[in-house]
DODOLO-202223 format. One line per field, with one value per residue (C-alpha): residue number from 1; residue in three letters; z, x, y. Coordinates in pm, whole numbers, m for minus. Layout:
N
k = c(NUM ...);
r = c(ALA ...);
w = c(Z ...);
u = c(X ...);
v = c(Y ...);
// end
This chain:
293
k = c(1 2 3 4 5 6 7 8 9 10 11 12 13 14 15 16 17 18 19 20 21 22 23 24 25 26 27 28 29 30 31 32 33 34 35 36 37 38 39 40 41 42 43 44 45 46 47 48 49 50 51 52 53 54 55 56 57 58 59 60 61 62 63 64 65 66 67 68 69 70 71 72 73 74 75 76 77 78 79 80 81 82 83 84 85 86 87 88 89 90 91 92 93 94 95 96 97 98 99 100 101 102 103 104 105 106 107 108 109 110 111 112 113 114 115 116 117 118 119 120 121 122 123 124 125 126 127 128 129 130 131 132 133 134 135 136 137 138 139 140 141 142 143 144 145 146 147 148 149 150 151 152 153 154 155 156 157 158 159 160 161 162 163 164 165 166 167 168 169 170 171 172 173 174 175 176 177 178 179 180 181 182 183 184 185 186 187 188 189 190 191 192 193 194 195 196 197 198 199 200 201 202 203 204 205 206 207 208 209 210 211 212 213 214 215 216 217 218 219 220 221 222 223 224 225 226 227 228 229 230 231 232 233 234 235 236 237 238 239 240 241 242 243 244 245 246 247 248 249 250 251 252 253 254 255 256 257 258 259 260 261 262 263 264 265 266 267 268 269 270 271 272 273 274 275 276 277 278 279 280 281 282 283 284 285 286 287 288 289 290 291 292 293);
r = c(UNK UNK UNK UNK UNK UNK UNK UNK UNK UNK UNK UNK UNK UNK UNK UNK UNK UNK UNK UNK UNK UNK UNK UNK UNK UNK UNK UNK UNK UNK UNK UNK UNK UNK UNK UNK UNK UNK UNK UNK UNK UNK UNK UNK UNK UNK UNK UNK UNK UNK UNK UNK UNK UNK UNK UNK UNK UNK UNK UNK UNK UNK UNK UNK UNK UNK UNK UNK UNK UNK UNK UNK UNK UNK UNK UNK UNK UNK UNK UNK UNK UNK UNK UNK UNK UNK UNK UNK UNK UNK UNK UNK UNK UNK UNK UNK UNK UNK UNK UNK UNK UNK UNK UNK UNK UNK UNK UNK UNK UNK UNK UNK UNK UNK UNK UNK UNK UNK UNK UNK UNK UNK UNK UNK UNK UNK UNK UNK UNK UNK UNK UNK UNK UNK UNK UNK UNK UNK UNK UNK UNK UNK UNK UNK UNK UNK UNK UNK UNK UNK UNK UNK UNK UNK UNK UNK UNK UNK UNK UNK UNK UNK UNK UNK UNK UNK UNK UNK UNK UNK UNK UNK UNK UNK UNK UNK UNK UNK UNK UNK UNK UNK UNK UNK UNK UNK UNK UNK UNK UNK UNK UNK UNK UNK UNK UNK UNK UNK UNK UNK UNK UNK UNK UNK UNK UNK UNK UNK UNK UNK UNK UNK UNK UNK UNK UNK UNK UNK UNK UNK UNK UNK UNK UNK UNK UNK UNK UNK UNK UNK UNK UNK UNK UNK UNK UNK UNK UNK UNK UNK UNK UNK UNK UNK UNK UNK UNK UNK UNK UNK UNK UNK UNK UNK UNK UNK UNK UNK UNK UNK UNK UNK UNK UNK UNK UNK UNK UNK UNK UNK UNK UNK UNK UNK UNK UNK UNK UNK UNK UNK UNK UNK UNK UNK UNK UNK UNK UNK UNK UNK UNK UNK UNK);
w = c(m2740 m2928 m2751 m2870 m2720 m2357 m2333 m2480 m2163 m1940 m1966 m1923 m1595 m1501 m1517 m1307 m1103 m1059 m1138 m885 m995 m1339 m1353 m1165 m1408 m1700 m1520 m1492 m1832 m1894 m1716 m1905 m2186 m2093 m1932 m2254 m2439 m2250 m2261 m2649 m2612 m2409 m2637 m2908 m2703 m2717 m3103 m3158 m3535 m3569 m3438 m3096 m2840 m2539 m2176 m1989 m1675 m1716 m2065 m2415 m2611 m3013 m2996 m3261 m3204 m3525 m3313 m3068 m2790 m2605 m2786 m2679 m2348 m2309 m2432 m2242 m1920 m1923 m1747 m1858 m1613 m1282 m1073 m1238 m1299 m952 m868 m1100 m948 m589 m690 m919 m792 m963 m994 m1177 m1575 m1694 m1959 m2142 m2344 m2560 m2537 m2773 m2777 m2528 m2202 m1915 m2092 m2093 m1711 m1613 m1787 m1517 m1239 m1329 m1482 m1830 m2019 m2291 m2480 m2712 m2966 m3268 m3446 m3730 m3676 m3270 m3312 m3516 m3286 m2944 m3186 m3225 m2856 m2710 m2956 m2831 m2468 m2389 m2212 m2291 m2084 m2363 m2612 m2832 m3019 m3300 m3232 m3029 m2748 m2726 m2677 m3029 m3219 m3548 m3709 m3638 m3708 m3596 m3594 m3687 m3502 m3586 m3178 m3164 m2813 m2948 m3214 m3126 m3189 m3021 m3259 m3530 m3885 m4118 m4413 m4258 m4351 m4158 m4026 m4100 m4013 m3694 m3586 m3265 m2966 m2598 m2340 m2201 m2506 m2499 m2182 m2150 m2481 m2303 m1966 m1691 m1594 m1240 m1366 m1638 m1770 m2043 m2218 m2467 m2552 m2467 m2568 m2178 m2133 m2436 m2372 m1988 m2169 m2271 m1980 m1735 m1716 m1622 m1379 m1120 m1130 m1158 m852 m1019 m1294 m1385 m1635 m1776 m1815 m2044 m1912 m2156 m2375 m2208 m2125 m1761 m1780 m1964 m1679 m1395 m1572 m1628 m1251 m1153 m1396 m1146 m856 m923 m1000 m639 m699 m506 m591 m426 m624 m831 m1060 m1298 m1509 m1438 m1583 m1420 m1298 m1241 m1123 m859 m660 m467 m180 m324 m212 m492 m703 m596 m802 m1084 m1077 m1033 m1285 m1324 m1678 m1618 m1755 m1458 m1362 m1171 m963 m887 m639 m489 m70);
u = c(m252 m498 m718 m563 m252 m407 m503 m193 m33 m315 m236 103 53 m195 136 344 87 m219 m566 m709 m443 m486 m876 m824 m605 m863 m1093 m935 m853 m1205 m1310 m1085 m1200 m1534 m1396 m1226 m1562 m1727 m1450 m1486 m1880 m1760 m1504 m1775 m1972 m1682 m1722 m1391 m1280 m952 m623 m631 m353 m408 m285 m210 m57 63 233 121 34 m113 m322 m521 m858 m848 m529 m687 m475 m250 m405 m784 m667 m510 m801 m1066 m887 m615 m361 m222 m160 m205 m33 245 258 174 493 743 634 668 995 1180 1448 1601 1949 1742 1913 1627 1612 1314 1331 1034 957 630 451 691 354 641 905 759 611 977 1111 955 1089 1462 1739 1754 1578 1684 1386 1469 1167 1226 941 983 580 621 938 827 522 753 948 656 523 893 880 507 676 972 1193 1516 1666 1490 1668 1531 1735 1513 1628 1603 1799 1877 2149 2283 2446 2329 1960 1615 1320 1039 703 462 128 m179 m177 101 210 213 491 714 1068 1018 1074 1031 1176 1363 1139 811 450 438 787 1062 1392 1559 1874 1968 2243 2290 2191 2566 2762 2441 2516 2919 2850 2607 2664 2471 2106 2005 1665 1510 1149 1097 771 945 661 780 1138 1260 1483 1694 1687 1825 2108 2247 2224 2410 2665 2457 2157 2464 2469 2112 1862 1555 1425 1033 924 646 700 469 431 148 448 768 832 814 1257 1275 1059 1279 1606 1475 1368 1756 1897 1795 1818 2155 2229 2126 1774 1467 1073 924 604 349 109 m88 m438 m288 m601 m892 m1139 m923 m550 m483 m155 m6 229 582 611 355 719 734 445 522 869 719 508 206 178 0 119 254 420 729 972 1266 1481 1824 1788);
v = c(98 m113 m362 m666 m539 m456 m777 m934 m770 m849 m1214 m1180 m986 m1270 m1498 m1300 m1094 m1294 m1301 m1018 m751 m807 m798 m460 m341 m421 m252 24 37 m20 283 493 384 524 846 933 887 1133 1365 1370 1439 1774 1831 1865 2038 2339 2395 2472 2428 2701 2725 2938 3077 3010 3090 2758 2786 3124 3041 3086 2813 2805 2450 2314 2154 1941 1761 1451 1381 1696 1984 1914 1806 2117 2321 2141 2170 2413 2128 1800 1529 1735 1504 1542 1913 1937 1764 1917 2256 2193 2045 2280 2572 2835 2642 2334 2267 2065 1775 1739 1432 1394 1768 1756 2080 2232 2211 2101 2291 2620 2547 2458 2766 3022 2825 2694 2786 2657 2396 2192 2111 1743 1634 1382 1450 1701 1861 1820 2017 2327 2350 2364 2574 2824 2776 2857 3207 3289 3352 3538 3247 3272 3004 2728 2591 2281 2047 1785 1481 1170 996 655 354 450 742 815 738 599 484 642 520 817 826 1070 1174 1353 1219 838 863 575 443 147 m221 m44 m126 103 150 41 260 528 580 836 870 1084 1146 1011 1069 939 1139 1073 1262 1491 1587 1579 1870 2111 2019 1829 1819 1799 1715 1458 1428 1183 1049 786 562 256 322 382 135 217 611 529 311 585 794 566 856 1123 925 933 1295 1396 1485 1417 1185 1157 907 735 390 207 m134 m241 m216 m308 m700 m731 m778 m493 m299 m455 m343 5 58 m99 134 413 276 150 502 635 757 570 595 938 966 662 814 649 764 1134 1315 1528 1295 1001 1086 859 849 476 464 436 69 1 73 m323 m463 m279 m495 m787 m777 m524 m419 m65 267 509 788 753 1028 879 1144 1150 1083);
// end
Protein backbone atom coordinates (compact mmCIF):
# COMPACT_ATOMS: atom_id res chain seq x y z
CA UNK A 1 0.00 0.00 0.00
CA UNK A 2 1.44 3.32 -0.95
CA UNK A 3 1.88 6.06 1.59
CA UNK A 4 -0.70 8.30 0.44
CA UNK A 5 -3.04 5.51 0.95
CA UNK A 6 -1.90 4.66 4.73
CA UNK A 7 -2.63 7.83 5.58
CA UNK A 8 -5.81 8.18 3.59
CA UNK A 9 -6.94 5.34 6.05
CA UNK A 10 -5.23 6.77 8.98
CA UNK A 11 -7.60 9.67 8.97
CA UNK A 12 -10.45 7.81 8.51
CA UNK A 13 -9.64 5.61 11.55
CA UNK A 14 -8.98 8.96 13.42
CA UNK A 15 -12.90 9.55 12.71
CA UNK A 16 -14.11 6.45 13.99
CA UNK A 17 -11.24 5.32 16.33
CA UNK A 18 -9.61 8.30 17.75
CA UNK A 19 -6.51 10.04 17.85
CA UNK A 20 -4.34 7.64 20.30
CA UNK A 21 -5.21 4.39 18.27
CA UNK A 22 -4.54 5.82 15.13
CA UNK A 23 -1.09 7.47 15.95
CA UNK A 24 -0.25 3.88 17.22
CA UNK A 25 -1.19 2.43 14.20
CA UNK A 26 1.15 4.89 12.13
CA UNK A 27 3.64 4.02 14.22
CA UNK A 28 3.53 0.87 13.77
CA UNK A 29 3.44 1.14 10.29
CA UNK A 30 6.32 3.30 10.62
CA UNK A 31 8.37 0.73 12.23
CA UNK A 32 7.72 -1.67 9.61
CA UNK A 33 8.66 0.40 7.32
CA UNK A 34 12.06 0.43 8.87
CA UNK A 35 12.13 -3.34 9.69
CA UNK A 36 11.59 -4.13 6.07
CA UNK A 37 14.59 -1.85 5.18
CA UNK A 38 16.86 -3.70 7.10
CA UNK A 39 15.59 -6.90 6.04
CA UNK A 40 16.55 -5.94 2.39
CA UNK A 41 20.23 -4.91 3.64
CA UNK A 42 20.44 -8.80 4.89
CA UNK A 43 18.87 -9.91 2.00
CA UNK A 44 21.82 -8.43 0.03
CA UNK A 45 24.01 -9.54 2.27
CA UNK A 46 22.94 -13.39 1.06
CA UNK A 47 24.19 -12.86 -2.62
CA UNK A 48 21.78 -14.85 -4.06
CA UNK A 49 21.22 -14.12 -7.91
CA UNK A 50 19.72 -17.86 -9.37
CA UNK A 51 16.78 -19.79 -8.95
CA UNK A 52 17.29 -22.36 -5.90
CA UNK A 53 15.12 -25.35 -4.28
CA UNK A 54 14.79 -25.18 -1.17
CA UNK A 55 13.51 -27.22 1.92
CA UNK A 56 10.98 -25.06 3.92
CA UNK A 57 9.28 -26.67 6.53
CA UNK A 58 9.91 -30.05 5.44
CA UNK A 59 8.62 -29.30 1.76
CA UNK A 60 10.37 -28.43 -1.38
CA UNK A 61 10.15 -25.23 -2.72
CA UNK A 62 12.04 -23.64 -6.22
CA UNK A 63 12.15 -19.67 -5.12
CA UNK A 64 13.66 -17.03 -7.00
CA UNK A 65 15.73 -14.29 -5.43
CA UNK A 66 15.16 -11.77 -8.29
CA UNK A 67 11.20 -12.06 -6.82
CA UNK A 68 10.70 -9.19 -3.71
CA UNK A 69 8.08 -10.12 -1.48
CA UNK A 70 7.32 -14.26 -0.62
CA UNK A 71 10.32 -15.70 -2.33
CA UNK A 72 13.09 -13.68 -0.29
CA UNK A 73 11.03 -13.98 2.74
CA UNK A 74 11.08 -17.46 2.35
CA UNK A 75 14.76 -17.70 1.65
CA UNK A 76 15.90 -15.40 4.34
CA UNK A 77 13.96 -17.14 6.96
CA UNK A 78 12.75 -20.44 5.97
CA UNK A 79 8.93 -19.44 7.38
CA UNK A 80 6.35 -16.94 6.36
CA UNK A 81 4.13 -15.38 8.90
CA UNK A 82 4.96 -17.72 11.93
CA UNK A 83 2.04 -16.90 13.80
CA UNK A 84 0.07 -18.08 11.48
CA UNK A 85 1.81 -21.25 10.42
CA UNK A 86 2.09 -21.86 13.93
CA UNK A 87 -1.63 -21.92 14.16
CA UNK A 88 -2.69 -23.83 11.13
CA UNK A 89 -0.40 -26.65 12.45
CA UNK A 90 -1.57 -27.04 15.90
CA UNK A 91 -4.93 -26.94 14.30
CA UNK A 92 -5.05 -29.29 11.35
CA UNK A 93 -6.20 -33.29 11.57
CA UNK A 94 -6.01 -35.87 9.23
CA UNK A 95 -9.88 -35.64 8.30
CA UNK A 96 -9.24 -31.64 7.42
CA UNK A 97 -10.39 -30.93 3.26
CA UNK A 98 -8.67 -27.65 3.06
CA UNK A 99 -9.49 -24.48 0.90
CA UNK A 100 -6.77 -22.46 -0.08
CA UNK A 101 -8.04 -19.41 -1.70
CA UNK A 102 -5.30 -17.31 -3.00
CA UNK A 103 -2.91 -20.29 -3.04
CA UNK A 104 0.26 -18.24 -4.49
CA UNK A 105 3.35 -20.28 -4.47
CA UNK A 106 1.58 -23.21 -2.85
CA UNK A 107 3.87 -22.27 1.14
CA UNK A 108 0.39 -23.20 3.33
CA UNK A 109 -0.71 -25.61 0.75
CA UNK A 110 2.11 -27.84 0.69
CA UNK A 111 2.42 -27.40 4.82
CA UNK A 112 -1.33 -28.43 4.97
CA UNK A 113 -0.74 -31.32 2.60
CA UNK A 114 1.38 -33.47 5.28
CA UNK A 115 -1.17 -32.95 7.85
CA UNK A 116 -4.87 -33.23 6.22
CA UNK A 117 -6.58 -34.91 3.96
CA UNK A 118 -6.76 -33.08 0.73
CA UNK A 119 -6.16 -29.61 -0.35
CA UNK A 120 -7.59 -27.69 -2.98
CA UNK A 121 -5.09 -25.27 -3.96
CA UNK A 122 -7.17 -21.91 -5.95
CA UNK A 123 -4.65 -19.09 -7.52
CA UNK A 124 -5.86 -16.48 -10.27
CA UNK A 125 -2.79 -15.44 -11.36
CA UNK A 126 -1.49 -17.18 -14.49
CA UNK A 127 2.66 -16.95 -13.17
CA UNK A 128 1.45 -17.67 -9.32
CA UNK A 129 -0.30 -20.67 -10.74
CA UNK A 130 2.46 -22.44 -12.80
CA UNK A 131 4.84 -21.83 -9.87
CA UNK A 132 2.35 -23.70 -7.17
CA UNK A 133 2.04 -25.86 -10.22
CA UNK A 134 5.82 -26.68 -10.18
CA UNK A 135 6.14 -26.49 -6.25
CA UNK A 136 3.09 -29.14 -5.85
CA UNK A 137 5.26 -31.59 -8.60
CA UNK A 138 8.66 -30.96 -6.58
CA UNK A 139 6.90 -33.05 -3.58
CA UNK A 140 5.09 -36.13 -3.78
CA UNK A 141 1.51 -34.95 -2.27
CA UNK A 142 -1.04 -36.39 -3.86
CA UNK A 143 -3.94 -35.17 -1.92
CA UNK A 144 -3.26 -31.37 -3.83
CA UNK A 145 -5.04 -30.40 -6.50
CA UNK A 146 -4.97 -26.61 -7.91
CA UNK A 147 -7.53 -25.05 -9.93
CA UNK A 148 -6.39 -21.18 -11.76
CA UNK A 149 -8.94 -19.17 -11.03
CA UNK A 150 -10.52 -16.79 -8.64
CA UNK A 151 -13.50 -16.75 -6.22
CA UNK A 152 -15.82 -14.16 -5.80
CA UNK A 153 -19.68 -12.82 -5.63
CA UNK A 154 -19.81 -13.47 -9.47
CA UNK A 155 -19.54 -16.31 -12.04
CA UNK A 156 -17.64 -15.70 -15.01
CA UNK A 157 -14.54 -13.08 -15.55
CA UNK A 158 -12.33 -10.52 -13.84
CA UNK A 159 -10.20 -8.08 -13.65
CA UNK A 160 -7.21 -8.48 -12.07
CA UNK A 161 -4.88 -5.95 -11.08
CA UNK A 162 -1.24 -7.30 -11.74
CA UNK A 163 1.41 -6.33 -9.14
CA UNK A 164 5.35 -6.94 -9.48
CA UNK A 165 5.16 -8.75 -5.69
CA UNK A 166 3.57 -11.56 -6.46
CA UNK A 167 1.42 -11.64 -3.19
CA UNK A 168 -0.18 -8.03 -4.04
CA UNK A 169 -2.04 -8.87 -7.32
CA UNK A 170 -5.48 -7.52 -6.67
CA UNK A 171 -9.06 -7.77 -7.99
CA UNK A 172 -10.31 -5.33 -5.90
CA UNK A 173 -12.14 -1.84 -7.89
CA UNK A 174 -10.49 -2.60 -10.59
CA UNK A 175 -11.55 -1.74 -14.27
CA UNK A 176 -11.71 -4.04 -17.24
CA UNK A 177 -9.07 -2.81 -19.59
CA UNK A 178 -6.99 -0.78 -17.15
CA UNK A 179 -2.68 -0.92 -17.42
CA UNK A 180 -1.62 -3.63 -15.86
CA UNK A 181 -4.61 -5.90 -15.51
CA UNK A 182 -5.66 -9.16 -17.20
CA UNK A 183 -8.51 -11.09 -17.23
CA UNK A 184 -9.46 -14.38 -14.83
CA UNK A 185 -12.07 -16.53 -14.64
CA UNK A 186 -14.05 -16.47 -11.62
CA UNK A 187 -16.64 -18.84 -9.50
CA UNK A 188 -18.27 -18.72 -5.92
CA UNK A 189 -16.88 -20.60 -3.44
CA UNK A 190 -20.66 -21.96 -2.95
CA UNK A 191 -20.97 -23.79 -6.58
CA UNK A 192 -17.12 -24.40 -6.00
CA UNK A 193 -17.83 -26.27 -3.26
CA UNK A 194 -21.42 -28.03 -3.93
CA UNK A 195 -18.90 -29.54 -7.29
CA UNK A 196 -15.95 -30.98 -5.28
CA UNK A 197 -17.43 -31.17 -2.07
CA UNK A 198 -17.11 -29.27 1.29
CA UNK A 199 -14.15 -27.81 3.13
CA UNK A 200 -13.95 -27.98 6.81
CA UNK A 201 -11.20 -25.49 6.53
CA UNK A 202 -10.62 -21.97 4.61
CA UNK A 203 -7.43 -19.85 4.27
CA UNK A 204 -7.69 -16.88 2.07
CA UNK A 205 -5.21 -13.91 1.34
CA UNK A 206 -7.56 -11.82 -1.16
CA UNK A 207 -6.02 -8.44 -1.00
CA UNK A 208 -8.63 -6.47 -0.12
CA UNK A 209 -11.26 -8.38 -2.05
CA UNK A 210 -12.67 -10.30 1.33
CA UNK A 211 -15.83 -9.21 1.51
CA UNK A 212 -16.78 -10.18 -2.03
CA UNK A 213 -14.96 -13.72 -1.87
CA UNK A 214 -17.18 -14.46 1.59
CA UNK A 215 -20.35 -13.39 -0.59
CA UNK A 216 -20.10 -16.16 -2.25
CA UNK A 217 -19.39 -18.53 0.36
CA UNK A 218 -22.48 -17.89 2.53
CA UNK A 219 -23.35 -21.57 1.73
CA UNK A 220 -20.43 -23.20 2.83
CA UNK A 221 -19.17 -20.70 6.15
CA UNK A 222 -22.21 -22.68 7.87
CA UNK A 223 -20.53 -25.84 7.32
CA UNK A 224 -16.91 -25.11 7.82
CA UNK A 225 -14.83 -25.47 11.27
CA UNK A 226 -12.22 -23.17 10.51
CA UNK A 227 -11.74 -19.98 8.46
CA UNK A 228 -8.33 -17.83 8.58
CA UNK A 229 -8.16 -14.61 6.75
CA UNK A 230 -6.34 -11.60 6.29
CA UNK A 231 -8.37 -8.73 6.19
CA UNK A 232 -6.86 -5.63 4.78
CA UNK A 233 -8.36 -2.77 6.55
CA UNK A 234 -6.02 -0.07 5.03
CA UNK A 235 -8.14 -1.11 2.15
CA UNK A 236 -11.62 -2.07 3.09
CA UNK A 237 -14.16 0.89 4.19
CA UNK A 238 -14.75 0.44 7.78
CA UNK A 239 -18.77 -1.03 6.55
CA UNK A 240 -17.28 -3.19 4.40
CA UNK A 241 -14.96 -4.58 7.44
CA UNK A 242 -18.07 -4.81 9.81
CA UNK A 243 -20.08 -6.82 7.17
CA UNK A 244 -17.20 -9.16 6.54
CA UNK A 245 -16.64 -9.98 10.36
CA UNK A 246 -20.91 -10.52 10.54
CA UNK A 247 -20.63 -12.63 7.57
CA UNK A 248 -18.83 -15.17 9.90
CA UNK A 249 -20.16 -14.72 12.79
CA UNK A 250 -23.56 -14.93 11.47
CA UNK A 251 -22.41 -18.16 10.12
CA UNK A 252 -21.48 -19.66 13.68
CA UNK A 253 -17.76 -19.08 13.83
CA UNK A 254 -16.30 -16.53 16.67
CA UNK A 255 -12.63 -14.85 16.79
CA UNK A 256 -9.98 -17.56 18.34
CA UNK A 257 -6.76 -15.97 17.19
CA UNK A 258 -5.65 -11.75 16.19
CA UNK A 259 -2.48 -11.53 14.40
CA UNK A 260 -1.17 -8.70 12.80
CA UNK A 261 2.76 -7.72 11.50
CA UNK A 262 3.08 -11.76 11.37
CA UNK A 263 6.89 -11.67 10.53
CA UNK A 264 10.15 -12.61 12.55
CA UNK A 265 10.99 -9.77 14.62
CA UNK A 266 7.63 -8.28 14.98
CA UNK A 267 4.62 -10.89 15.10
CA UNK A 268 2.53 -9.80 17.74
CA UNK A 269 -0.68 -11.57 18.86
CA UNK A 270 -4.05 -9.39 20.80
CA UNK A 271 -6.62 -10.93 22.99
CA UNK A 272 -9.57 -11.91 20.77
CA UNK A 273 -11.74 -9.08 22.21
CA UNK A 274 -9.39 -6.75 20.23
CA UNK A 275 -11.85 -8.50 17.22
CA UNK A 276 -14.02 -5.34 18.69
CA UNK A 277 -11.85 -2.41 17.59
CA UNK A 278 -11.19 -3.73 14.46
CA UNK A 279 -15.22 -3.37 13.93
CA UNK A 280 -15.38 -0.27 15.08
CA UNK A 281 -13.09 1.12 13.17
CA UNK A 282 -9.22 0.32 13.23
CA UNK A 283 -7.90 0.30 9.77
CA UNK A 284 -4.78 -2.15 10.36
CA UNK A 285 -4.02 -5.26 8.35
CA UNK A 286 -4.52 -8.62 10.58
CA UNK A 287 -4.81 -11.99 10.76
CA UNK A 288 -7.95 -13.45 11.88
CA UNK A 289 -9.10 -17.37 12.95
CA UNK A 290 -12.48 -17.52 13.13
CA UNK A 291 -13.49 -21.31 14.67
CA UNK A 292 -16.68 -23.19 15.26
CA UNK A 293 -17.36 -23.37 19.45
Amino acid sequence: MTFVKQVRAAIEMAKTSGISPTMERMLNFAHARIHDRRRRIQFRRLRLQEPLVRDILGCQMKLDPSHRGLDRDLLLDGIREPIATGYIMRMLNSNDVVLEVGANLGYYALIEARMCQKVYAVEPHPGNYQRLEENVALNDFTNIDTFNLAFGSVEGEIPMQCSLLSNWHSCRDVEHGAKNTIAVPCTRIDTFSNQHGYPTFIKMDVEGFELEVLKGAVETLNKVRCVFLELHGDVLKVEEIREVIDLLTKAGLQPSLVAQYDRPGMARTYPVSHIANIYNGDRGTYELFFLRK
